[in-house]
C-alpha positions in Angstrom: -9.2 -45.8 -51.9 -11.8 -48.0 -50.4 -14.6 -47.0 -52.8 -16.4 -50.1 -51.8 -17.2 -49.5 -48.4 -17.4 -45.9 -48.6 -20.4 -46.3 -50.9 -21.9 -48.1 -48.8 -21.8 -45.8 -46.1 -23.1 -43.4 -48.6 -26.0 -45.3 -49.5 -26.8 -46.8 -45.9 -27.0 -43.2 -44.3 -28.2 -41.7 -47.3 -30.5 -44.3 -49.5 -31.9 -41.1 -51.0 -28.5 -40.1 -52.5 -28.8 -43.4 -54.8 -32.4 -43.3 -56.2 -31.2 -39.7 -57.0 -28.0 -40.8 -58.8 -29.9 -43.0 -61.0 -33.2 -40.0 -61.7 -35.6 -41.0 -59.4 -36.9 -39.0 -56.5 -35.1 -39.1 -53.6 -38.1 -40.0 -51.4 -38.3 -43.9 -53.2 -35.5 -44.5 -50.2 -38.6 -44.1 -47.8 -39.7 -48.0 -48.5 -36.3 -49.3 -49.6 -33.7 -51.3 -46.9 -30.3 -51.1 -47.9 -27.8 -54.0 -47.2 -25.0 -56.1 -48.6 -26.1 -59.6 -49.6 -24.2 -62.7 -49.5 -25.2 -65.4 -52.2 -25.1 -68.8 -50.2 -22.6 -71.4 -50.4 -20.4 -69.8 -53.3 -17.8 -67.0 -52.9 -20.1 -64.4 -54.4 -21.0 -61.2 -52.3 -23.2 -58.2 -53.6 -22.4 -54.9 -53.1 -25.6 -53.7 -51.9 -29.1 -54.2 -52.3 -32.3 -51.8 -52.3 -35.3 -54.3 -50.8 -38.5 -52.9 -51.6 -40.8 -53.5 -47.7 -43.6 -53.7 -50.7 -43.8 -56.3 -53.7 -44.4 -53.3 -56.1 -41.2 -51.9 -56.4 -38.1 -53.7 -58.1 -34.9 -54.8 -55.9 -31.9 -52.7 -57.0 -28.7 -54.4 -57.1 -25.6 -51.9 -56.6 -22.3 -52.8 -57.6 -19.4 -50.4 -57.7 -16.6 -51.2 -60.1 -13.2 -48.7 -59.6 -11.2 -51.1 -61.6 -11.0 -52.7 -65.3 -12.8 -56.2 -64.9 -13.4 -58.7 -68.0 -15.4 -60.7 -65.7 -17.6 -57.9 -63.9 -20.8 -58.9 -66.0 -20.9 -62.3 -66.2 -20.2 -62.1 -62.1 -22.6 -59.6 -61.7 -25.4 -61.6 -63.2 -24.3 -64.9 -62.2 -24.8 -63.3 -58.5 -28.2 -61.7 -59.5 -29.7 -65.2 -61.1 -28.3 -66.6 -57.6 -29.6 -64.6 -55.7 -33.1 -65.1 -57.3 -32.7 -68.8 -57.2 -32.3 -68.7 -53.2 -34.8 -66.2 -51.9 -37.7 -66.6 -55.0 -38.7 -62.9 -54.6 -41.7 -62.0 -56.3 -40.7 -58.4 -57.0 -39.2 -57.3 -60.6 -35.5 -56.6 -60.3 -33.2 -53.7 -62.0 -29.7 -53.3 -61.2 -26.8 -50.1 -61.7 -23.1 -50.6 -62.0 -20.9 -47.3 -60.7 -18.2 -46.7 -62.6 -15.5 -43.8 -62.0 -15.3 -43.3 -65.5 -15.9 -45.7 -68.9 -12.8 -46.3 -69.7 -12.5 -48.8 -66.7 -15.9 -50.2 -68.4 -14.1 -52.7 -70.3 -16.1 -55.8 -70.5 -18.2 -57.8 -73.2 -21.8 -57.4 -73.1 -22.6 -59.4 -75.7 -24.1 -62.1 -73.8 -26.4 -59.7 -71.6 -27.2 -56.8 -74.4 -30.8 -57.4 -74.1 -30.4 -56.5 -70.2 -28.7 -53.2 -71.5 -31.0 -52.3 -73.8 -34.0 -52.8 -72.4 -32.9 -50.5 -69.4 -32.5 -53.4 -66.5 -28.8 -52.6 -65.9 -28.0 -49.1 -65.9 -24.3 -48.2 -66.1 -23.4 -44.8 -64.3 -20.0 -42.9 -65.2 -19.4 -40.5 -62.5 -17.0 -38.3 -64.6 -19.6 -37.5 -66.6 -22.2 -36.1 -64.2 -21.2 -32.5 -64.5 -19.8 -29.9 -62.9 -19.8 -30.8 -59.2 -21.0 -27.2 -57.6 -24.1 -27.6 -59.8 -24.7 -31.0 -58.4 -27.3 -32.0 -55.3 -25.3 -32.5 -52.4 -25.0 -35.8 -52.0 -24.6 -36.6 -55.7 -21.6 -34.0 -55.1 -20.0 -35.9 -52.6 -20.1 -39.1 -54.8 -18.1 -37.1 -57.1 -15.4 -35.5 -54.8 -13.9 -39.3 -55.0 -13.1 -38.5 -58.4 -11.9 -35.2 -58.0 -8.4 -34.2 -59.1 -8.6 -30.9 -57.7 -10.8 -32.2 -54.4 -9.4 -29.3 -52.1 -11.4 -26.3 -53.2 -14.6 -29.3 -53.9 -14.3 -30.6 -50.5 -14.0 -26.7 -49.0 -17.5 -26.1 -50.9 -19.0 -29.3 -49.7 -18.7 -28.9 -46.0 -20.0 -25.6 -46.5 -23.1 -27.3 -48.3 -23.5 -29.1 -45.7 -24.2 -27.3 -43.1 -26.1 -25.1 -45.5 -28.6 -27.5 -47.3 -29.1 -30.3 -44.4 -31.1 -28.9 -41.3 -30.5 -32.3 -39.4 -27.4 -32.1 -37.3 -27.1 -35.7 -37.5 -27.0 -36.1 -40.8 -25.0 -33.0 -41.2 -22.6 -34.9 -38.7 -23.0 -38.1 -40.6 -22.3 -36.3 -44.3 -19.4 -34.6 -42.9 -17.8 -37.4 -41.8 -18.2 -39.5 -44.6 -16.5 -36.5 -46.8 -13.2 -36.7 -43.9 -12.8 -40.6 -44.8 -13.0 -39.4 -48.5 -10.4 -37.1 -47.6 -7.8 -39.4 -45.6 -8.1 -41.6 -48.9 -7.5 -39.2 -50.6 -3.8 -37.4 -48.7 -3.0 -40.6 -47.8 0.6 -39.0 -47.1 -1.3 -36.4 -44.3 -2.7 -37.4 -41.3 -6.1 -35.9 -39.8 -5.3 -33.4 -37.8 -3.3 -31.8 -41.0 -6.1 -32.5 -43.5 -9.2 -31.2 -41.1 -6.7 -27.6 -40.5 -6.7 -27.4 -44.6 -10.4 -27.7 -44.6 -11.5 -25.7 -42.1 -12.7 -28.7 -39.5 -11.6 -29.1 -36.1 -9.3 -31.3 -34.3 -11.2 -34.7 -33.9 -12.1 -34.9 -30.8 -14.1 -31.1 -31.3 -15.7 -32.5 -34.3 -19.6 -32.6 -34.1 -19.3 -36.4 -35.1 -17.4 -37.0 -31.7 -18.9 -34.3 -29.8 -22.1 -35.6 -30.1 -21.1 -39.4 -29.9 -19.6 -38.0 -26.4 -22.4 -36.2 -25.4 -24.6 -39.4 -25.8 -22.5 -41.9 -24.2 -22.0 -39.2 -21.2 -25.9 -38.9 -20.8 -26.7 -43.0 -21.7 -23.8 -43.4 -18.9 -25.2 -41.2 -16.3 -28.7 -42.6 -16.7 -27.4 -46.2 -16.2 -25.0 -45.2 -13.0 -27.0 -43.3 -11.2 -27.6 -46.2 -8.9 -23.8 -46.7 -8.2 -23.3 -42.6 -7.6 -22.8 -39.6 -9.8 -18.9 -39.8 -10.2 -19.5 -43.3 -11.2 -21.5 -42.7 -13.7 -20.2 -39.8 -14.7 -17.0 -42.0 -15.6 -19.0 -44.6 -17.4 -20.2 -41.9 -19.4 -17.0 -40.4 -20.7 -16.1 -44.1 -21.2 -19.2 -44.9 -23.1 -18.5 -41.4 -25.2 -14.7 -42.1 -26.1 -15.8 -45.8 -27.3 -18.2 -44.7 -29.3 -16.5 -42.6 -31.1 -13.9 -45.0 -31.9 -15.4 -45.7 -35.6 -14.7 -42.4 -36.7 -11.2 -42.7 -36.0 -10.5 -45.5 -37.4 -12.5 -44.5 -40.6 -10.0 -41.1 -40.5 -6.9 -44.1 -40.6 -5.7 -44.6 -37.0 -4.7 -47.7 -35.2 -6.0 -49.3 -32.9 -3.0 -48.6 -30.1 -2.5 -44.8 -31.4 -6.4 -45.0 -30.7 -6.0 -46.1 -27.2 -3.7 -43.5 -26.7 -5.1 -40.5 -27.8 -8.2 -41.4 -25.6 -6.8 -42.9 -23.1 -8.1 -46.6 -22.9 -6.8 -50.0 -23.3 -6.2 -51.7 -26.5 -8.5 -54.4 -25.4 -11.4 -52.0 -25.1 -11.0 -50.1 -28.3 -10.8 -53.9 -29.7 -13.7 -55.0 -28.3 -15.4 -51.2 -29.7 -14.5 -52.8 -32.9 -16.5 -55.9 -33.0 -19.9 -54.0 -32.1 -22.2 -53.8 -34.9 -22.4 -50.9 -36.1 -25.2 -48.2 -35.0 
């Protein structure tokens, strides 16, 4: 599973699930930004990041470790000090290492075991958060990566979610996020198979690309209206069907089946692909 990458999702979309994680209130996200970092001219990259927009608050460094590393402190520090050394911020800095469970958490701390027990590194073992159901939502969904038995956890998620979150973009953004946890997951089922077992729609009636449809028909209308109404009517449904081209290939499809299925070129969904993501 890519862990990586869906944790940062998670904590780009959601900041307020992390501050939570680590037992602070959710609404520290409000002045954070949340990024991955390169260190300059050396091979190191950083998770993610927490900047504080005020020189009050610390920088949290993130790094999420899925597999047994000897080297993942003396990296994750040599990247820290780095990282220092280039930008000189002036604010304090803590930083939290995600672990599935601590028996991957094999590595010496002897030479950074004043950073441990003064409380500057946190360590977080997600087995041993509790039960899932009596778990905030988002701290849930952390866990459902873990979860040997993730059907009847992922079943009471989506119903969470649609429960607990009022915003039906975020609820659309959560939901999502928990269908790429899923395709990870039954890696030998495809999507249409895994959103029948849990109760979603086929795709393309998902809210994610319902509403990514419904924005690029209006942004397309509004921008055609000048070349006539069936024009821009098509540049809308266009405009829809490309953006909802991340989603799919977050739920595993190629680029050609892709094309396909929405009936575009290869080039277009390729060039979909490039876009930054918004």
């Amino acid at each position: 599973m890519k862990t990586d990458s869906i944790f940062y999702r998670l904590f780009q979309e959601f900041p307020d699930i992390f501050f939570e994680l680590i037992g602070n209130s959710p609404e520290t996200a409000t002045g954070y930004q949340f990024s991955s970092v390169e260190v300059k001219q050396t091979a190191f990259r950083i998770d993610g990041v927490f900047l504080p927009e005020t020189g009050e608050r610390p920088i949290y460094f993130v790094e999420v470790q899925f597999q047994a590393d000897a080297k993942i402190y003396s990296r994750l520090f040599t990247e820290i000090h780095l990282y220092l050394r280039q930008n000189q911020p002036e604010n304090d800095w803590l930083a939290v290492v995600i672990y599935p469970t601590s028996s991957i958490d094999t590595a010496k701390t002897t030479h950074y075991r004043e950073s441990f027990t003064s409380g500057r590194v946190t360590r977080i073992y997600l087995d041993e958060l509790g039960e899932t159901a009596s778990l905030p939502l988002g701290i849930a969904t952390i866990k459902l990566i873990i979860e040997n038995d993730a059907i009847p956890v992922a079943r009471e998620l989506i119903t969470r979610t649609s429960q607990e979150i009022d915003s039906v973009q975020q609820q659309q953004q959560l939901l999502q996020i928990i269908e790429t946890i899923l395709v990870y997951k039954f890696p030998s089922m495809n999507i249409e198979e895994i959103q029948e077992m849990f109760g979603l729609s086929d795709l393309k009636q998902t809210r994610v690309y319902q509403q990514a449809f419904a924005e690029g028909e209006h942004k397309g209308r509004q921008e055609g209206e000048h070349k006539g109404r069936q024009e821009g009517r098509q540049e809308g449904e266009r405009r829809g069907k490309l953006l909802a081209v991340p989603a799919m290939l977050a739920a595993g499809l190629t680029v050609e089946q892709i094309a396909q299925a929405l009936g575009l070129t290869v080039d277009e969904i390729r060039q979909a692909t490039q876009q930054p993501p918004q």
